[in-house]
N, C-alpha and C positions, 0 to 999 in steps of 0.2 A: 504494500500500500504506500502511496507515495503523500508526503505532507502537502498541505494546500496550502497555497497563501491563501489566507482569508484579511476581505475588505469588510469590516460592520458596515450597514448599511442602516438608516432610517428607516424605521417601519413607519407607513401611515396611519395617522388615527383612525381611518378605516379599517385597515386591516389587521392593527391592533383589536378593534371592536371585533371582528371575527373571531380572532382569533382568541378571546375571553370568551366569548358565546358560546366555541364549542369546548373549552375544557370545562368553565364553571356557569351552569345558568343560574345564578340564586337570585330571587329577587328578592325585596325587601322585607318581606314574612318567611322567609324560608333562610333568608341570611340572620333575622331577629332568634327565632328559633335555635339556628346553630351556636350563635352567641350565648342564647341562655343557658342551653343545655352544656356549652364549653364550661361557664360558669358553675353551674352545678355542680359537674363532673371535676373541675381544681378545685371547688371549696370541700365534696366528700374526699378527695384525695388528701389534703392538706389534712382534714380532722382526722381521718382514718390512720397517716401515714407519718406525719409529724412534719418537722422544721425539711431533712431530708429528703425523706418521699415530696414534700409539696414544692421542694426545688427541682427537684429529678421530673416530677409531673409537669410542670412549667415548662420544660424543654420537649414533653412526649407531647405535649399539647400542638407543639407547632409541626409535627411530624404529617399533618393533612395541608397545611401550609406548605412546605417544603416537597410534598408528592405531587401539588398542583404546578410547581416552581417545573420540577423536573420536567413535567408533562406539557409545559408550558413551551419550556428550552427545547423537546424534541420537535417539535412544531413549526420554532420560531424558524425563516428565512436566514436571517444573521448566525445560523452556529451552524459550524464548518459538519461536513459528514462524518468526521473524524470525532468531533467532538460527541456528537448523536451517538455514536454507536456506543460511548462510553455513558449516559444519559440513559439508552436504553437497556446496557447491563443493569444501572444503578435499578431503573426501571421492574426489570427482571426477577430483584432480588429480593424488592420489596415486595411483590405479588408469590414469591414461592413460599412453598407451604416448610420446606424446611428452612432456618436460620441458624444459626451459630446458637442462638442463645433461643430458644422454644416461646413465640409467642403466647402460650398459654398459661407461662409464668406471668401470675399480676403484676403491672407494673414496669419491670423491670424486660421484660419478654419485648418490648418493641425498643429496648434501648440500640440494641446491634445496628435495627435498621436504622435509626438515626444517625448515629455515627458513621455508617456506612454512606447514609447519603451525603450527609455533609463532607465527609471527606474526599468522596467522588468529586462533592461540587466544586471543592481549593483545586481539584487535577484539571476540572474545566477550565475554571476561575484562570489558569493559568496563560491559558488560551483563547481565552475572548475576553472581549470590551466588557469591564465590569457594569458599563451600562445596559447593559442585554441584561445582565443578572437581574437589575433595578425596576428594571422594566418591565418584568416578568412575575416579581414578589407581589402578592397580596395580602402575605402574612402580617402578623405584629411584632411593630421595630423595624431597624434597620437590619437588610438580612446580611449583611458581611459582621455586624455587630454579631447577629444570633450565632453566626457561626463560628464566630471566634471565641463566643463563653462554651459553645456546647464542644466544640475542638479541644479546649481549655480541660474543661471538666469528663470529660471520654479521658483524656490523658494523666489525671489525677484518681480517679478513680476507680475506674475500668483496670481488672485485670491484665497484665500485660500478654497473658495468652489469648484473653479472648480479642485485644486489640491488634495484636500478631497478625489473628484470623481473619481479620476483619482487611487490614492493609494488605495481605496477602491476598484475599479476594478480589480486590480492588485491582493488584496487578494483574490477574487473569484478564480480565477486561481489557 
């Protein structure tokens, strides 16, 4: 496979509007909804789980954020074929029914995939306009912020076999 130069290119507000319509259609009672129930689901987390679990939940939370990010980026025109393909590994990984660490563990069962995808994303990140990134987030916050606490804390707390496993998969891709 041969490297591509790749040019960012400006998407139109048109075609940005497309291209939100077909990842996320939520409208204003369906995005209120997701809101409340987010809400919910961090305040039983936090009283269930303590100071910990409601930090660690605070980062699982934006892991539907960051799956719309990816699905967003395989889409977009501006990211190279080269990049996609590693977009739809990440893609891949998060939809398989085995993980490193067993989604059916509470809690803790979708930590892999977060870390997994954010680290994918610093490989992309690498190689495209941080403004494609920008462009593409609907999550909360800044997403190079999110990803540098949730980078941050995978690296401090996370085992170093299961983080191994995780960068190790990452180079398969």
């Amino acid at each position: 496979m041969t490297d591509e130069v790749f040019e960012p290119k400006e998407i139109s507000p048109e075609e940005q509007d497309n291209m939100q319509e077909k990842i996320v259609d939520m409208d204003d009672a369906k995005l209120k909804f997701y809101e409340e129930l987010r809400s919910k689901a961090k305040d039983w987390t936090n009283e269930k789980t303590g100071k910990f679990g409601g930090k660690l939940s605070d980062y699982l939370f934006l892991l539907p954020d960051f799956f719309i990010l990816v699905s967003r980026l395989a889409m977009d025109k501006r990211v190279s074929t080269k990049q996609k393909a590693i977009v739809g590994g990440i893609i891949a990984y998060l939809i398989m029914p085995l993980d490193i660490i067993p989604d059916f563990i509470p809690i803790i069962g979708y930590v892999d995939d977060l870390v997994l995808l954010v680290l994918g994303l610093n490989i992309v990140l690498n190689d495209i306009d941080q403004k494609i990134l920008t462009d593409n987030w609907s999550g909360e916050g800044d997403v190079l912020m999110q990803m540098q606490k949730i980078t941050a804390a995978a690296e401090k707390f996370l085992d170093r076999n299961i983080l191994q496993r995780i960068k190790s998969w990452l180079r398969k891709i």
